[in-house]
RODRENFI-201332 format. One record per residue (C-alpha): residue number from 1; residue in one letter; y, z, x. Coordinates in nm, 3 decimals. Example, Ala and Ser with C-alpha at 12.3 -4.5 7.8 and 13.67 -1.06 7.14 Angstrom:
<sites>
i_aa_py_pz_px
1_a_-0.450_0.780_1.230
2_s_-0.106_0.714_1.367
</sites>
This chain:
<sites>
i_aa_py_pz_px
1_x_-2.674_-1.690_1.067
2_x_-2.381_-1.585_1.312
3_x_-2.400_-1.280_1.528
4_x_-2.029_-1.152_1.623
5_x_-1.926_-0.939_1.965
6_x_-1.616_-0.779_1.878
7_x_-1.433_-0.573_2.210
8_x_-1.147_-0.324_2.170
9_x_-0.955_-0.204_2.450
10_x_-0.980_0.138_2.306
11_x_-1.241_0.332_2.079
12_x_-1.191_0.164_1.779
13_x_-1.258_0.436_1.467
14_x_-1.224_0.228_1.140
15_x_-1.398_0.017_0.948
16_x_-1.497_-0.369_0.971
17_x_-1.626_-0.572_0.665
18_x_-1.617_-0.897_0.488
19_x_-1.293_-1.004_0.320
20_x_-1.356_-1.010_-0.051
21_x_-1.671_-0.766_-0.021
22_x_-1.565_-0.450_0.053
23_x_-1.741_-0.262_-0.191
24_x_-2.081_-0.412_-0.076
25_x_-2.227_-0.193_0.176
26_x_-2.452_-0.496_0.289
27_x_-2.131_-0.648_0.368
28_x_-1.989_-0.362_0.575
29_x_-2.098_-0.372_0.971
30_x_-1.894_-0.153_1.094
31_x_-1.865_0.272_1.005
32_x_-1.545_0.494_0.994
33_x_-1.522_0.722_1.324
34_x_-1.768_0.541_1.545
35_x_-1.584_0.578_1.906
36_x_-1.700_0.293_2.030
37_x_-1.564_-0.013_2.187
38_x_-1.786_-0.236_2.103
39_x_-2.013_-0.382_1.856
40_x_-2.201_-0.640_1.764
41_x_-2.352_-0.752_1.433
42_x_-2.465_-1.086_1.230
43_x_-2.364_-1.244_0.896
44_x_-2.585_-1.485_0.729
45_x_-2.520_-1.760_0.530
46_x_-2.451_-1.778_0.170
47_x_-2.366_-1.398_0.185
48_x_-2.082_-1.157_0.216
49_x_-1.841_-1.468_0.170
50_x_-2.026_-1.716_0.468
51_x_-1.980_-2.072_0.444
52_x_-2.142_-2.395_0.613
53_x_-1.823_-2.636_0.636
54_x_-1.992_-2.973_0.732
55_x_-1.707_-3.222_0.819
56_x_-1.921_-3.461_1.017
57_x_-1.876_-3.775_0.750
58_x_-1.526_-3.741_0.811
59_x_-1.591_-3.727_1.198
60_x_-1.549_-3.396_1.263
61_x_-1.764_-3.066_1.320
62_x_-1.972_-2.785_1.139
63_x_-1.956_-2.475_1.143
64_x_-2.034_-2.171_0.960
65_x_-1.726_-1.928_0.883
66_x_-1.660_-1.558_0.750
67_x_-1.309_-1.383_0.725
68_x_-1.379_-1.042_0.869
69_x_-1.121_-0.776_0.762
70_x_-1.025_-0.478_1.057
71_x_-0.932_-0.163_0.890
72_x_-0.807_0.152_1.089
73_x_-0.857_0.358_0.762
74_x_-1.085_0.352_0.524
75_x_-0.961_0.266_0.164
76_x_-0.640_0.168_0.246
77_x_-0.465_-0.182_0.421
78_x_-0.206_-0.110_0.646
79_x_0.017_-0.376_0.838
80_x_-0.158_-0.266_1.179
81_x_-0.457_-0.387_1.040
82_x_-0.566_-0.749_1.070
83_x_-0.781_-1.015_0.950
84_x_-0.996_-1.272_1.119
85_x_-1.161_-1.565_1.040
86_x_-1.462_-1.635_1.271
87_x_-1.607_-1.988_1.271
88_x_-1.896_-2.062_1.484
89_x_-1.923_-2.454_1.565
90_x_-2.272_-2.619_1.510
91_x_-2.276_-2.657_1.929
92_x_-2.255_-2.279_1.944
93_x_-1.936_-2.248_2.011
94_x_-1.705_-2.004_1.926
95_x_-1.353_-2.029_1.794
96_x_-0.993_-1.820_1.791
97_x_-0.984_-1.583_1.581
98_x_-0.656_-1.608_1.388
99_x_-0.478_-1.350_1.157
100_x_-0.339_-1.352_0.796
101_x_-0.067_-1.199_0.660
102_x_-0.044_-0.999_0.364
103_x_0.220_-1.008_0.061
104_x_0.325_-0.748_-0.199
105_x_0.456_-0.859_-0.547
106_x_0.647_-0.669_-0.734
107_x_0.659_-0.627_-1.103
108_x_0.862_-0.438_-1.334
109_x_0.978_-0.105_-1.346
110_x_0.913_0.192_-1.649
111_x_1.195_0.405_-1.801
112_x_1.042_0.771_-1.944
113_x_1.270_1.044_-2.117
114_x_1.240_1.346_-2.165
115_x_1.199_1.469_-2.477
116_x_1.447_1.775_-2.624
117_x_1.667_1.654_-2.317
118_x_1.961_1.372_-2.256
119_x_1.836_1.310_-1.889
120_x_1.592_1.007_-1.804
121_x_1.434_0.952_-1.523
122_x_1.351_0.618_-1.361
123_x_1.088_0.525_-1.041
124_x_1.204_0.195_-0.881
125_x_1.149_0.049_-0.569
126_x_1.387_-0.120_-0.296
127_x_1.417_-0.330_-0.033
128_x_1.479_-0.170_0.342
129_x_1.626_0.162_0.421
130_x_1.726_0.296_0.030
131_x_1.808_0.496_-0.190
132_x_2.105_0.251_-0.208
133_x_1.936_-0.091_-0.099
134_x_1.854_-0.383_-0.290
135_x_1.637_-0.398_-0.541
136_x_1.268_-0.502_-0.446
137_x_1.202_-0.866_-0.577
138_x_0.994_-1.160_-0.515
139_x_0.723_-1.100_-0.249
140_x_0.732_-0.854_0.005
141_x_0.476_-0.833_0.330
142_x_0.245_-0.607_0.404
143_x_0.412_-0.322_0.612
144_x_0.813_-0.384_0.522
145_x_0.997_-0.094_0.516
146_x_1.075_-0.015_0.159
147_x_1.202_0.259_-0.020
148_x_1.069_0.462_-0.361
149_x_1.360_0.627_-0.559
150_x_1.337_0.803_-0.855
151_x_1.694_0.865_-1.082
152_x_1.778_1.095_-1.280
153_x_2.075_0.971_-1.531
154_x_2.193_1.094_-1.819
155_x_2.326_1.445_-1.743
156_x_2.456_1.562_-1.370
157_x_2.391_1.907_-1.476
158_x_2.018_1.828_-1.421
159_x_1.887_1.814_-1.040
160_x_1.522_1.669_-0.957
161_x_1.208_1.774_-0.820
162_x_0.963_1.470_-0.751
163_x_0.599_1.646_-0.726
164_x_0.260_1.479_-0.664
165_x_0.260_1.105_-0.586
166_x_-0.058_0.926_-0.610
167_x_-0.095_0.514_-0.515
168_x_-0.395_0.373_-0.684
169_x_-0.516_0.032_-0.866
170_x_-0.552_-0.029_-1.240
171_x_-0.918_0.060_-1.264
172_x_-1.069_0.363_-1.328
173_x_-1.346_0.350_-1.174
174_x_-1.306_0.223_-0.849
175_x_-1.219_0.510_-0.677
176_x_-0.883_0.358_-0.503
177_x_-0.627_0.617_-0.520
178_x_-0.440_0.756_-0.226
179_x_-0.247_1.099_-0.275
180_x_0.097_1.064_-0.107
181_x_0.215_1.381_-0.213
182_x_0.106_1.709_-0.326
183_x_0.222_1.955_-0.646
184_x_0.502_2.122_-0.434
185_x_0.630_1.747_-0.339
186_x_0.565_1.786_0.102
187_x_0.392_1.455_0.246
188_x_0.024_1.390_0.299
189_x_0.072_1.077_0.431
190_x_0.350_1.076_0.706
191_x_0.167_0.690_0.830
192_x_0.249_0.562_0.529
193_x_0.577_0.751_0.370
194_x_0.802_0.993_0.504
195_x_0.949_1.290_0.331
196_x_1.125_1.319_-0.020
197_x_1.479_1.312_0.046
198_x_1.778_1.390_-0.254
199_x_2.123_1.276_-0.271
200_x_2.408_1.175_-0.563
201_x_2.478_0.839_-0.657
202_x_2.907_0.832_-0.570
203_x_2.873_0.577_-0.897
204_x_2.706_0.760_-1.143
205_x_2.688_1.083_-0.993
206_x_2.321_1.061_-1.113
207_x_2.082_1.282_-0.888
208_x_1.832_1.036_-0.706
209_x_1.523_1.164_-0.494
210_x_1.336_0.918_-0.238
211_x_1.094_0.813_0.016
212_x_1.129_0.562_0.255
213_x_0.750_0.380_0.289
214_x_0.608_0.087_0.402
215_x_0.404_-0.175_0.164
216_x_-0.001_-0.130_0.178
217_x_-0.261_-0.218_-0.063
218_x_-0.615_-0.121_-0.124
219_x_-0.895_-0.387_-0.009
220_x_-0.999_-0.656_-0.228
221_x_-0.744_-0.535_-0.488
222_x_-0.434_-0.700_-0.619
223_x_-0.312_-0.449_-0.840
224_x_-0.099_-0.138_-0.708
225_x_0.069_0.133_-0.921
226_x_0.274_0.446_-0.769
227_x_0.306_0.751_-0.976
228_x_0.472_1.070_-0.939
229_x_0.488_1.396_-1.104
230_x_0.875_1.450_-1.178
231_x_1.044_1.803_-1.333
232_x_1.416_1.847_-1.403
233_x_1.566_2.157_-1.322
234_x_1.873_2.308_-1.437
235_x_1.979_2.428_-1.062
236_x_1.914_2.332_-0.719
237_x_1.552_2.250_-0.696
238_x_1.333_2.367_-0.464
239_x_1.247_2.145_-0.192
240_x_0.897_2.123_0.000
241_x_0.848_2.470_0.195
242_x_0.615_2.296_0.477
243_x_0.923_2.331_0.804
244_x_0.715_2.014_0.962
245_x_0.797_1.818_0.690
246_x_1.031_1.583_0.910
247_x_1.315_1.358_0.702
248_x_1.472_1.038_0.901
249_x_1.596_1.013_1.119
250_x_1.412_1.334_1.284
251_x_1.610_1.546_1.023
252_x_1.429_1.861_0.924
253_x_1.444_1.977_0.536
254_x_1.664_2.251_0.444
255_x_1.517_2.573_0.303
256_x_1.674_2.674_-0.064
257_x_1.690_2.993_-0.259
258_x_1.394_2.920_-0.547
259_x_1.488_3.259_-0.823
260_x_1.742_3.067_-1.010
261_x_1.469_2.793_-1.108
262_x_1.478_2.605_-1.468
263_x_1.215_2.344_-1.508
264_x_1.190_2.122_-1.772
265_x_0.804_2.007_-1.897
266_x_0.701_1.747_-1.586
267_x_0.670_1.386_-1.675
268_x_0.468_1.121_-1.478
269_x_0.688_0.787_-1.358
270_x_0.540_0.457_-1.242
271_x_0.613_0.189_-1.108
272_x_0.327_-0.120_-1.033
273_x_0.315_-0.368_-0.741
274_x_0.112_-0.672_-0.715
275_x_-0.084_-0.754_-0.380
276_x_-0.182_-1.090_-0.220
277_x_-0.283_-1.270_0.034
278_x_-0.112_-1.628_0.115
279_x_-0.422_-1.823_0.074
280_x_-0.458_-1.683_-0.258
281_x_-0.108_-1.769_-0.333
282_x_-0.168_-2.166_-0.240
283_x_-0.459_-2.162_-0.430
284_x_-0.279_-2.061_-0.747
285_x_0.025_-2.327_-0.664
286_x_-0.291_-2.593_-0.644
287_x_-0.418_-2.477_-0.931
288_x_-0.095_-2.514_-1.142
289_x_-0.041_-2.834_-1.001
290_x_-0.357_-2.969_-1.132
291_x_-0.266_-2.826_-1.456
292_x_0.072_-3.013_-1.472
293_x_-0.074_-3.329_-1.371
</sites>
């Protein structure tokens, strides 16, 4: 077994578990909204992910190791959150606890129209400050700024009015989902993505709505889909009444005249990300290269 003294320099109010093992509450050693500073607790081997690494044939040390995961909020990975892997060294010793990044993959995007209408609308997401930056490809860290847009093309007459937006994984039921916005489209989630902006694309003149975020994932979970609520109305759609609601940068939304409203039925957009770590990326390169050999 290895016990583990972990020291903040401030009450620390999140939650601390076992990479891999989130879901195991045997593996969880830390609670959400402690206010402590400190805390100690002990792993034991051949659970919640510990190993015994013995490397003395090859003249080197044991030890045992677990990757501990440091979560500010619960359910969610952030990019001020951080990962450790603690070894403890058959002498006792203890060594440097070192961090891992985190990578977001993106995969492709989904086209709905609506029916009776000659407007589509389109979720996509982009690289950096949007709604006219690159499109997102390749891997992307954990916490680059990113931006969601959702188009509307097809017909200028129509404007756009993105609703609830929900972030969750591909299973049912494992209870991931985060809700980034609510039905009349203001924030929840100002940590993670700030407010629903609109503007015109000069090219197109197609009406685009987004949200500038930055890339998280669930724990333990690769698999990340975004989905919003979208109407189309015929005039200039109303925008989220909450004044706090604060657009970048420090821009407050403008208030609009709602009794000339025509809404079209609401349709649901998505658009799915894929999450990983690095190490699970090298295993996968090893693993193909075993395969082509």
């Amino acid at each position: 077994q290895m016990t583990i003294n972990l020291e903040f320099n401030r009450p620390f109010n999140g939650i601390i578990y076992s990479k891999g093992y989130y879901s195991d509450p045997q593996c969880r050693y830390v609670s959400p909204n402690s206010g402590q500073t400190k805390f100690s607790f002990t792993v034991y081997m051949r659970s919640c992910g510990t190993q015994f690494i013995d490397e003395f044939r090859e003249g080197k040390q044991a030890y045992l190791e677990n990757v501990l995961v440091l979560q500010n909020e619960p359910g969610i990975q952030e990019v001020w959150d951080s990962i450790r892997s603690v070894r403890c060294l058959w002498e006792g010793n203890l060594n440097k606890a070192v961090s891992v990044a985190l990578s977001v993959g993106m995969l492709s995007q989904e086209i709905v129209t609506f029916s009776g209408d000659t407007a589509t609308a389109r979720l996509d997401i982009q690289m950096g400050r949007g709604p006219f930056a690159p499109a997102a490809t390749g891997l992307v860290k954990i916490g680059e700024l990113m931006t969601l847009v959702v188009t509307v093309e097809g017909d200028p007459a129509f404007n756009v009015l993105v609703r609830s937006c929900i972030a969750r994984d591909n299973d049912p039921n494992s209870g991931n989902m985060v809700q980034l916005t609510d039905d009349r489209g203001c924030n929840l989630k100002p940590k993670l993505m700030g407010a629903i902006q609109t503007a015109r694309d000069p090219n197109t003149n197609a009406v685009i709505a987004y949200a500038i975020f930055r890339a998280f994932k669930f724990p333990d979970v690769m698999d990340l889909t975004i989905e919003c609520n979208v109407e189309l109305c015929k005039t200039e759609c109303a925008p989220c009444p909450d004044p706090n609601q604060i657009l970048e940068p420090n821009r407050r939304r403008r208030s609009a005249d709602n009794s000339t409203l025509e809404l079209t039925d609401p349709v649901t957009v998505g658009r799915r990300l894929r999450v990983f770590l690095p190490e699970d990326l090298e295993e996968s390169r090893q693993s193909a290269a075993m395969v082509i050999n």
